[in-house]
N, C-alpha and C positions, 0 to 999 in steps of 0.2 A: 840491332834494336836491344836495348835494356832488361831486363829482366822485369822490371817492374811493367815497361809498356807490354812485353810477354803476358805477364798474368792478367793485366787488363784486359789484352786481346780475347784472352782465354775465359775471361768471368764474362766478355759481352757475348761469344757465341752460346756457351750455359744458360744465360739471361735470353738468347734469344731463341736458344731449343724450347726451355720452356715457354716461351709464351707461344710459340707454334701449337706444341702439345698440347695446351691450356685451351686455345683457340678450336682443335679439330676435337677434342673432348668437349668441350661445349656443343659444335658443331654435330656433333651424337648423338649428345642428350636432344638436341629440337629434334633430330630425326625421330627418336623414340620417342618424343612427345608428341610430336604427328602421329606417328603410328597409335597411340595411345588414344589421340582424340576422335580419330577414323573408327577406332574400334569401339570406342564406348557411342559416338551416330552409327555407327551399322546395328551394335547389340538393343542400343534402345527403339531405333527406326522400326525393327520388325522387318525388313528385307534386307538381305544379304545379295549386295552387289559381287560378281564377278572378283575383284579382285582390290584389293587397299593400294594405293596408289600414291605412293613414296619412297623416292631416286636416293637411294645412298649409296657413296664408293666404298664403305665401309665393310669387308668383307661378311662380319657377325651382324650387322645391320641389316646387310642384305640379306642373307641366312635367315634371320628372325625374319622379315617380311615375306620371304618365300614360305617360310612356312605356313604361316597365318593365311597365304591365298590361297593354299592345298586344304587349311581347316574349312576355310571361306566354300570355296568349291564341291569340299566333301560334303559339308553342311545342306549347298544348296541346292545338291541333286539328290536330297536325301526327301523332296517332295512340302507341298506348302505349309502341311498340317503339322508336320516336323519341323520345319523352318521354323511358323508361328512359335511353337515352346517352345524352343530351343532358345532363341534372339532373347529372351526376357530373361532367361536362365543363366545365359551367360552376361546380358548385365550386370543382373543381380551380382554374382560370382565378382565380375570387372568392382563393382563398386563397394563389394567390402574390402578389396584389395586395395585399391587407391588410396592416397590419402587426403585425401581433400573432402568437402564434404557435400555429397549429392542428394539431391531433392528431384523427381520426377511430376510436375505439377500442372494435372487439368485443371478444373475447377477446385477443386483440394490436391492434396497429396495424395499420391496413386503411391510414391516408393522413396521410401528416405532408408541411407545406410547408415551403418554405425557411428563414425565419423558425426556426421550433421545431428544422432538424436544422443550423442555426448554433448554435446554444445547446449543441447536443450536441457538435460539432465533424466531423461524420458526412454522406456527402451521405443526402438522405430519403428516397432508395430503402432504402438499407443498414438504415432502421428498418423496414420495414412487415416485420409477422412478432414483431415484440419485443413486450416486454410496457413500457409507462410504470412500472413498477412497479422493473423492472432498471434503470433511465436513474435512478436518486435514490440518494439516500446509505441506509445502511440503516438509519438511524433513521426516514426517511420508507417505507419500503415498505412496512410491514405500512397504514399510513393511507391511503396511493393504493392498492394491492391490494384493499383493504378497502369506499373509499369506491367503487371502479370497479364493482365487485360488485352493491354494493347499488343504485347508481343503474339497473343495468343492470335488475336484480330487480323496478327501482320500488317499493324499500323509503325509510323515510326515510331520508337521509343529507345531510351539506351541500354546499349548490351551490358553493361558494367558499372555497378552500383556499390557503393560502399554500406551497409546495415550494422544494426545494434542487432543482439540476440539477448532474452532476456532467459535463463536459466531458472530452474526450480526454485533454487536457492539464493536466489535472487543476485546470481552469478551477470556479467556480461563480458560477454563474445564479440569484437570486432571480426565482420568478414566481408572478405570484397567478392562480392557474387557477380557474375555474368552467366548468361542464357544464352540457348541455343533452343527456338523451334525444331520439334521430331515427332514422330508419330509414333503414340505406346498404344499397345493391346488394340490398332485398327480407328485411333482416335487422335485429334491434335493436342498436345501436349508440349512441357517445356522441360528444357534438360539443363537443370539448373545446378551449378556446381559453386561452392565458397570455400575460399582460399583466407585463413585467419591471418589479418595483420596484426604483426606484432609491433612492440612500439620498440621509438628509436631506441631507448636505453629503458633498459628491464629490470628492476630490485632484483634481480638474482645477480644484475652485473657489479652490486653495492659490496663492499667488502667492510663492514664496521669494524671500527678499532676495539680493542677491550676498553671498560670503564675508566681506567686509566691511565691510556694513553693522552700524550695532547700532544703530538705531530699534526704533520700538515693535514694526514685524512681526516683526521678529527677536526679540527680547523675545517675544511673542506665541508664537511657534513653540516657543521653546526652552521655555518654562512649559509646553506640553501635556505633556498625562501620557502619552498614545500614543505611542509610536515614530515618529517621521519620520525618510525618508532619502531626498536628491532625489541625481538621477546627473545627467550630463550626455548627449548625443547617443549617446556612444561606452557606456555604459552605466556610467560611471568615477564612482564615489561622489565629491559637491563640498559635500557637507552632511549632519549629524547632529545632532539635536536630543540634548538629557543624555537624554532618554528611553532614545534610539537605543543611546546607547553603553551606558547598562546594561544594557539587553534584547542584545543583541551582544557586550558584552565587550570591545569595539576604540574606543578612543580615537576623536573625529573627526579628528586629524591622525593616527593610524597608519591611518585608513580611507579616508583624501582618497586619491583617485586608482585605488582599487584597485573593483577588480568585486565585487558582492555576493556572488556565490558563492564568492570568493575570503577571506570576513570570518565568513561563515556556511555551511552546508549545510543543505538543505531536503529533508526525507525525507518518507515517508508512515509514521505511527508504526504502521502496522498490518503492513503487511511491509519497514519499511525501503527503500523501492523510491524512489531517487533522484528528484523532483521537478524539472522543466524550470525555468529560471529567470525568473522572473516580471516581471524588469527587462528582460530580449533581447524576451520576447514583445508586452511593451507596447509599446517603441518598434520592432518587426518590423511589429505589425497596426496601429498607430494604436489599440487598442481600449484601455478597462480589462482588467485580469486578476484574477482572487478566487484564489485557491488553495482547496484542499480542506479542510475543518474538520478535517480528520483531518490538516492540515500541523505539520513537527515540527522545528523551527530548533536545530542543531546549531552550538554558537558553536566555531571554530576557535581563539580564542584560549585558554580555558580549560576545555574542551569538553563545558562546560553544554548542556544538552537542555531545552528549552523548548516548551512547544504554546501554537504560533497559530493567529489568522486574519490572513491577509496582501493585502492590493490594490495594484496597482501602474496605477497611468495615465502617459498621457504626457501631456508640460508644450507649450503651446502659447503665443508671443504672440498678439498683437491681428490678426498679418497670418496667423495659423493654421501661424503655421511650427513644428516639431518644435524644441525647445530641451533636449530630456533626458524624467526619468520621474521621478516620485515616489512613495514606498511607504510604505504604513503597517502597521503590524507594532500586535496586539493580543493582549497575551498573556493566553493562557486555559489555563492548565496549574492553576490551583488547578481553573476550575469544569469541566472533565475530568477532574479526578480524583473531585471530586464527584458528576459524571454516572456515573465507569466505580463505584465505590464504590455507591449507587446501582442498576447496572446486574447489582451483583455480588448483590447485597442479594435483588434481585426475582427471583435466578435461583438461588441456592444457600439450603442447612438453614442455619438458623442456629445449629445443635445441630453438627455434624459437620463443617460446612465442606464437605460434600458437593453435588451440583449438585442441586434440588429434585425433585418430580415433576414440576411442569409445563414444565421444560428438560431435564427427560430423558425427558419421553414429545416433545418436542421433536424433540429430535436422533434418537428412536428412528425417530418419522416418516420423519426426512430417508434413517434406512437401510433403511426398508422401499420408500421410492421408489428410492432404489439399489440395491436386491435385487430389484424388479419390474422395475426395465429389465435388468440382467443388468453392472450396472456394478461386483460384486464382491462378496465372501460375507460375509455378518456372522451373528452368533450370539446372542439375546438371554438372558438368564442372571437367573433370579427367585431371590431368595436370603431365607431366612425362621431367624431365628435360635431356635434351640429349648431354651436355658434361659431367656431374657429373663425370662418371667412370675419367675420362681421372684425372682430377684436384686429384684424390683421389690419382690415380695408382702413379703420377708423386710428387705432393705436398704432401702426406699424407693428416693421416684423420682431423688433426686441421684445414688446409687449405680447405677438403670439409666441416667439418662443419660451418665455416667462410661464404664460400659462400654461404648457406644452410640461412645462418641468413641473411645475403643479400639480398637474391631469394625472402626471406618471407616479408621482409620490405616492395619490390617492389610489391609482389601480392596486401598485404595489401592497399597499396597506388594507386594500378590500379581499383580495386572495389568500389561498395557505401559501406558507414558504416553499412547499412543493412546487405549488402551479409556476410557468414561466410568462412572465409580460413582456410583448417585444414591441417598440414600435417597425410598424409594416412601413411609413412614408405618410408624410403629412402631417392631416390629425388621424389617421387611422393605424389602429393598433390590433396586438393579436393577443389572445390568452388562451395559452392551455394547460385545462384540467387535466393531471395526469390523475389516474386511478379514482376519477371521478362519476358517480353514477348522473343520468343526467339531471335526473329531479334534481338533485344537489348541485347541479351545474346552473341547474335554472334560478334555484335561491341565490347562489354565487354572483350570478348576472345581476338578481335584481336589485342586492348593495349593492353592487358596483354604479349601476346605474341612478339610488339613490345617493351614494355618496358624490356623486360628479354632479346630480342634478340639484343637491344640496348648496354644491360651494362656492362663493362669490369670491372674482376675479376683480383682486382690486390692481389699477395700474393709475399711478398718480391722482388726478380728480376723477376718476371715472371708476366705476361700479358693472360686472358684465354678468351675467347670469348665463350659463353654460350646462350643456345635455349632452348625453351621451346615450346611440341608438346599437344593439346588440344582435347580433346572428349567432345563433347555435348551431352545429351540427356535432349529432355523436359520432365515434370513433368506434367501429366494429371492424366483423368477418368480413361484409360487405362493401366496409368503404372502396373508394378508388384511389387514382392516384391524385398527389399531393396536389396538384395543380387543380383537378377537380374539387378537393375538398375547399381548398380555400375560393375557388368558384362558387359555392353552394354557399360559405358561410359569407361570403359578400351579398348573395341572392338575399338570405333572409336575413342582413343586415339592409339591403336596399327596401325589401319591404317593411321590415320595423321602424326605419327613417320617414317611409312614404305615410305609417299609422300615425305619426309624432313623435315629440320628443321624449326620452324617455325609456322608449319601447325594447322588448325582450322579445324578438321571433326566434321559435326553433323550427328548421329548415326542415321543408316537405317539397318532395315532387308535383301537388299543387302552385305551392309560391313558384317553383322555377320556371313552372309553364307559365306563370303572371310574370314573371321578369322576361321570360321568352316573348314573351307577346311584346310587353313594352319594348322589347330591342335592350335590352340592358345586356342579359346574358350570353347573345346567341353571338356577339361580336368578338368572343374568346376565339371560338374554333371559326368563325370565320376569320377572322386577322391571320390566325394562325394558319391555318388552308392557304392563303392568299400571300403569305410570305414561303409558303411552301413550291406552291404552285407558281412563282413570280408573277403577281395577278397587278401590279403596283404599275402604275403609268407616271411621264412623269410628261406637266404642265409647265408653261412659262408666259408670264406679263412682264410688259417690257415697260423701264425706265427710262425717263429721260429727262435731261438736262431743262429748266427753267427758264435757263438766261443763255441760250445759245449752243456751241459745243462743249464737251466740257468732256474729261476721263469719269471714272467711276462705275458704279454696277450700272450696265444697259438691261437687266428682267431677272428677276428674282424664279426659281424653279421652285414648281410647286408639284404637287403629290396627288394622286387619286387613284382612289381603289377599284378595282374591273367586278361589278360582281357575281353573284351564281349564271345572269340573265345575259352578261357581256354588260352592262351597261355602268358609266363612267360615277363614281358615287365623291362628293365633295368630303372635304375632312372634315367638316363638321359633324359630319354623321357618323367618322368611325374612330377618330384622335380622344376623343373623351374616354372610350372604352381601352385603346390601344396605352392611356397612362394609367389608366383604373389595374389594368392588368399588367403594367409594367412591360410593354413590347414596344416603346418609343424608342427605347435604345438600334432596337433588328430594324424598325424603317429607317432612321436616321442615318443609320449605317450602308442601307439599298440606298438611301437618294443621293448620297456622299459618294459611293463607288459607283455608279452608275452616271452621274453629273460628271465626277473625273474620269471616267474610260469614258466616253461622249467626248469630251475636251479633248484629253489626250488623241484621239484619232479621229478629230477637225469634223465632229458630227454635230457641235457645239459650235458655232465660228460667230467672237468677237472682236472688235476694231480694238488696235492700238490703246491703251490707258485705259479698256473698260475691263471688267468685269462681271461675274456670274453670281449672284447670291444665293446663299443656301441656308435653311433654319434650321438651327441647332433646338432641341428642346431642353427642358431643365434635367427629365430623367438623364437624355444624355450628357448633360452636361458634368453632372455629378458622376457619370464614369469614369474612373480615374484609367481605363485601358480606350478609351475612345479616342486620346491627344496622340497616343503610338498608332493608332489605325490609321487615324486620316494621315499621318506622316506618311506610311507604308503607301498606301492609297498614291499622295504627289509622287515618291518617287518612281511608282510600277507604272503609271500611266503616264508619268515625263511633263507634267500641265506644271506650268511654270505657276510656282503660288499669286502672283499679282493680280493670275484670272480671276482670283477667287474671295469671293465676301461671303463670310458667317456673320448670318445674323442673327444675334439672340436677345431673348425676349428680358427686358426691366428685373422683371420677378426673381428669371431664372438666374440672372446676377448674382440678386441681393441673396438669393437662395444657396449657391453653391457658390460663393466669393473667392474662396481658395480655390475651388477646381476652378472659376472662371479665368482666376491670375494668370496660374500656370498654363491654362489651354489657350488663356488671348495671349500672354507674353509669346509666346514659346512660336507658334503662328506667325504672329505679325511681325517675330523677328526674321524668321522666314520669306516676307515678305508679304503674307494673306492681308486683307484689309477684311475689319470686324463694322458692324452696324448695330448698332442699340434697340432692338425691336419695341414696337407699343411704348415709347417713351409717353413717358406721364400717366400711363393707366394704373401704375400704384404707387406705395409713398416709398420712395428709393433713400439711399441716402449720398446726396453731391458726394460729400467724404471720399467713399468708396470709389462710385464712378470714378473721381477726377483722375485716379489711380490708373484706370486701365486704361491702354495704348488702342481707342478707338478713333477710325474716323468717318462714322457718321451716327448721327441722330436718325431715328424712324419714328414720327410723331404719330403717337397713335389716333387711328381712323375716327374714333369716337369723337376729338376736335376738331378733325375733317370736314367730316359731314354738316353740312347746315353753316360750314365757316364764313359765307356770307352775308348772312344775317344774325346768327347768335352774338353779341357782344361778349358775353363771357366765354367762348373758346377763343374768342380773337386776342382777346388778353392772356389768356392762355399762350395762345401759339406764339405770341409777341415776345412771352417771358421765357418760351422754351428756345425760340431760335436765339434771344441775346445771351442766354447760357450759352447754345453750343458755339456761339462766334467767342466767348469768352475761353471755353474750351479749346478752341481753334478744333471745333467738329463741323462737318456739312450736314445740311437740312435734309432730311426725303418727309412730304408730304405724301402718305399712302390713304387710299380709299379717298381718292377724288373723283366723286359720281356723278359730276356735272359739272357746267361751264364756269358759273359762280363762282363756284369751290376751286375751281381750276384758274380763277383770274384773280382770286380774291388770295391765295396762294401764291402769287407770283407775287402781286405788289407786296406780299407782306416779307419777302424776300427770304423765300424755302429755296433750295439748291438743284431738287430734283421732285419729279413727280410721278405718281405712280396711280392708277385705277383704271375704274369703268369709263371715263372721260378719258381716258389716253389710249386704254386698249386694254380689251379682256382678252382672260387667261388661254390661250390655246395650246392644242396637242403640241407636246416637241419632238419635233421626228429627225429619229437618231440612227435612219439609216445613212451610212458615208461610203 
């Protein structure tokens, strides 16, 4: 063999001692980091098991774990009351050794080390009592608030989460936090550890050239697309990349020599509140500096307003000595605008420009905790407009939602810039009086009410005259919860409605017990009982073919509520309430799961090409997480989509048109067949209809009835069934309550038929 194939031989056994070496030193270190993780759950658990339980061949590995069982042991015949302080003590001790940074957290912070309260800039007394939840940006709090919760709960949630940390100094800390459930001081707690990520390539990794040089690193630097700007000792700018000077606005020779704050200003764009300089701190502490996401570069020279994210390190040579600081500047003002844009989107109508329900039952929350501590008075204000229906029935829906954007401008413009206007749904809105006394609440209301009862709604040739009825309730010690209040302030909006138009009631436990009597009120907690309690039964009338056999829906399932007595209560009597209160969505959702597991396990049993019908309502229709449920729904219970027809109601189309697209597309590509419920009971627009992939028409019952002798339904139904053959949709004539109606229906050539003449609704018994 050659000499050369010699030293080969010889460099690959070298090459291949060490990666053995490399491998069982790795193999080490997990051992000790076992051992490490065992010791910090036995110190924080508060009982000291027998012995840590971790196999290493490693002689010193071993050694070390044998010792540790003899502390273990010694510890824990040393009796309970010793055990108890002892196990906290020697956390403690574990955790300012480590490096990582530990958090101990019940409902607040019980124990943070030093590690975690540098990151904060706070010594780690000053945290215990906080919540981890206050210490993040507030894009992250509701995810840590959330994830603390559930781990506590022992619900699923993830062990490993990546967080912003937000410093004194308006510093930020990446850290990738994971938890572990343990028991501190005899209670459940979390033993929360974070580990900083640091980023791929670091400005301490940057080596600036001198001023001038012009090699390749220079060349290099000035091509980045980032901002660069290195200072000197003194903190005195000695370089700028072209990035630099267009994100700043300052030439690098009008900016050689001068201080960064002196070329820029750094604010925080949320209250303007001047920011520390990022260049003094880094060369102050030796450390990196992040600035806040929420950082907002104010250039002095042309006093452009930009949002970054900003880092500043110090420059060190080879002998570690301090040479200056380098910054890099990333401007993020397009995808912050995106984000707040965005932000505005998930929180405001897209009709009104008004704040939604679910950010005004929001902020209502935050002032009902303000009125339970006693931190100032607020007013909450239910407002229900009382020609709405008439403008919709007669002008259509363009011309109510016109007025709708109208109505909002005027409330807008009736209120201080304090108070918040939200629409709740519909024509019903919310307002609340923050730091408002009530008297003042009640003058408040009764502009409001003049300026709405004032304003004429003009829509092409027509003239509408429009009112607006008001419910108060104040906001104390005593209120309840949110769902209560907006109960109470619906109550004495229904009775200011019931005085006339107009009207201003503030809420008394008199009026409730008048809205209890009527049955208005008392259908809250009972709907709500009754979806608790599974009190929902479900009904079905059966369809059938007109003209022989035919595939399609064979009985639409219907719904009725069991109530206190057992006895079976129609929907008329509790579907008004159940949308008043926004709980159409939770039955919609029981009659959709319960109709498909019925299917799926053949307790449901239809022929060949038919079908089961089931109503969708508008509120649910507008749920943009209802099209993933019923998916989940066909695939858990295996019911082939063909069984199945949603039908939904004219309105609720014209109403939520994009969420209908998406929910009929998406369905029927699946296979579901969709049905047009109460066709012709309002003014629709063809347009749209033609659009969605239905196949059938449901002529509403109100042209039904009487179809034998009324001549103008018959023209009606004449003109509705040659649409839907135009269409290529099929007929269902429903509420046919007699023979006439039932023959007079057939000649006029409907497809199916459905009522009290075919067959009424009976119990569907769904044991299989």
């Amino acid at each position: 063999m050659s000499i050369a194939g010699l030293l080969s031989l010889l460099f690959a056994l070298v090459a291949g001692l060490l990666l053995i070496m490399y491998a069982l030193q790795r193999r080490d270190l997990r051992k000790l980091a076992e051992v490490s993780q065992q010791l910090q759950r036995i110190a924080i658990g508060g009982r000291l098991p027998g012995r840590v339980e971790v196999a290493s061949e490693k002689p010193e590995v071993a050694a070390l774990i044998t010792a540790v069982n003899h502390l273990l042991t010694r510890a824990a015949s040393g009796g309970g009351e010793r055990e108890a302080a002892y196990a906290p003590k020697l956390f403690m001790e574990l955790g300012e050794r480590i490096h990582e940074a530990v958090l101990v957290h019940g409902d607040v912070i019980l124990y943070a080390n030093r590690q975690f309260a540098s990151f904060v800039g706070v010594d780690r007394a000053e945290l215990v009592g906080r919540r981890l939840m206050d210490l993040v940006p507030p894009e992250y709090s509701e995810l840590v608030s959330e994830n603390i919760r559930r781990r506590l709960a022992g619900e699923s949630a993830a062990e490993r989460y990546e967080i912003d940390m937000v410093g004194l100094q308006g510093q930020m800390t990446r850290l990738e936090i994971s938890s572990t459930p343990v028991e501190y001081d005899k209670a459940s707690a979390l033993l929360i550890t974070g580990v900083e990520v640091l980023p791929t390539m670091t400005a301490q990794a940057l080596r600036l050239p001198a001023a001038s040089a012009a090699g390749p690193p220079a060349l290099a630097l000035d091509s980045l697309a980032e901002a660069i700007i290195a200072t000197d000792r003194d903190g005195r700018i000695n370089y700028m990349n072209p990035a630099a000077e267009q994100l700043t606005g300052s030439g690098a020779d009008t900016a050689s020599g001068k201080l960064l704050e002196e070329i820029v200003s750094l604010v925080d764009e949320t209250d303007r509140r001047l920011l520390s300089d990022p260049v003094h701190q880094a060369l102050t502490t030796g450390a990196a500096v992040n600035l806040s996401r929420r950082a907002l570069m104010l250039s002095r020279a042309n006093g452009s307003e930009r949002s970054i994210e900003l880092s500043a390190s110090p420059i060190r040579n080879g002998a570690r000595e301090l040479l200056g600081a380098v910054v890099m500047l990333h401007d993020v003002t397009e995808m912050r605008g995106l984000t707040r844009q965005m932000s505005y989107q998930a929180t405001h109508d897209a009709l009104t420009g008004l704040v939604n329900r679910r950010e005004f039952e929001r902020r209502l929350e935050e002032a009902i905790g303000s009125g339970q501590r006693g931190d100032g008075q607020h007013v909450l204000c239910y407002l229900d407009l009382d020609r709405f229906k008439l403008v919709n029935d007669t002008s259509g829906h363009l011309a109510g939602d016109s007025m709708l954007r109208e109505v909002a401008k005027l409330l807008r413009d009736a209120v201080r810039d304090s108070d918040t206007v939200g629409r709740l749904g519909g024509d019903e809105f919310g307002i609340l009086l923050v730091g408002c006394p009530l008297e003042k609440a009640r003058q408040i209301a009764d502009d409001v009410t003049r300026a709405v009862g004032d304003h004429r709604f003009v829509w092409r040739d027509k003239i509408f005259n429009i009112g607006a009825s008001i419910g108060l309730i104040e906001i104390s010690r005593e209120s309840g919860t949110l769902e209560e209040m907006l109960a109470a302030a619906d109550t004495a909006c229904y009775v200011a409605k019931k005085q006339g138009s107009g009207r201003v009631v503030v809420y008394s436990a008199r009026d409730e017990a008048l809205a209890r009597h009527t049955g208005e009120i008392q259908w809250l907690q009972r709907l709500q009982s009754a979806l608790k309690e599974n009190r929902f039964h479900l009904y079905h009338q059966v369809i059938v073919p007109a003209h022989g056999e035919d595939g399609g829906p064979a009985m639409e399932v219907l719904v009725r509520l069991e109530d206190e007595s057992g006895q079976d209560l129609l929907p008329a009597e509790f579907m008004r309430a159940a949308e008043r209160y926004r709980l159409m969505g939770l039955v919609d959702r029981w009659v959709v799961q319960t109709t498909l597991a019925a299917l799926g396990r053949g307790a449901i049993s239809v022929a060949a090409q038919h079908s089961v019908a089931i109503n969708i309502s508008g509120q649910t229709l507008a749920d943009a997480q209802f099209l993933e449920f019923v998916v989940e729904c066909l695939d858990s219970t295996g019911v082939t989509p063909g069984q199945v027809c949603f039908e939904i109601a004219e309105s609720a189309v014209i109403a939520n048109l994009d969420h209908a697209r998406r929910f009929v597309g998406v369905l029927h590509g699946m296979g579901c067949q969709f049905a047009l419920d109460d066709f012709g009971s309002g003014v629709g627009s063809f347009s749209n209809l033609k659009t969605l992939p239905l196949d059938y028409l449901k002529i509403d019952g109100s042209f039904i009835r009487n179809l034998a002798r009324d001549s103008v339904n018959q023209a009606m139904v004449t003109a509705m069934i040659k649409l839907a053959r135009t269409l290529n949709f099929k007929v269902i004539a429903e509420q046919v309550e007699d023979s006439a109606a039932e023959e007079a229906a057939r000649r006029m050539g409907v497809d199916y038929l459905q009522g009290y003449a075919i067959g009424r609704p009976q119990p569907l018994q769904l044991a299989a």
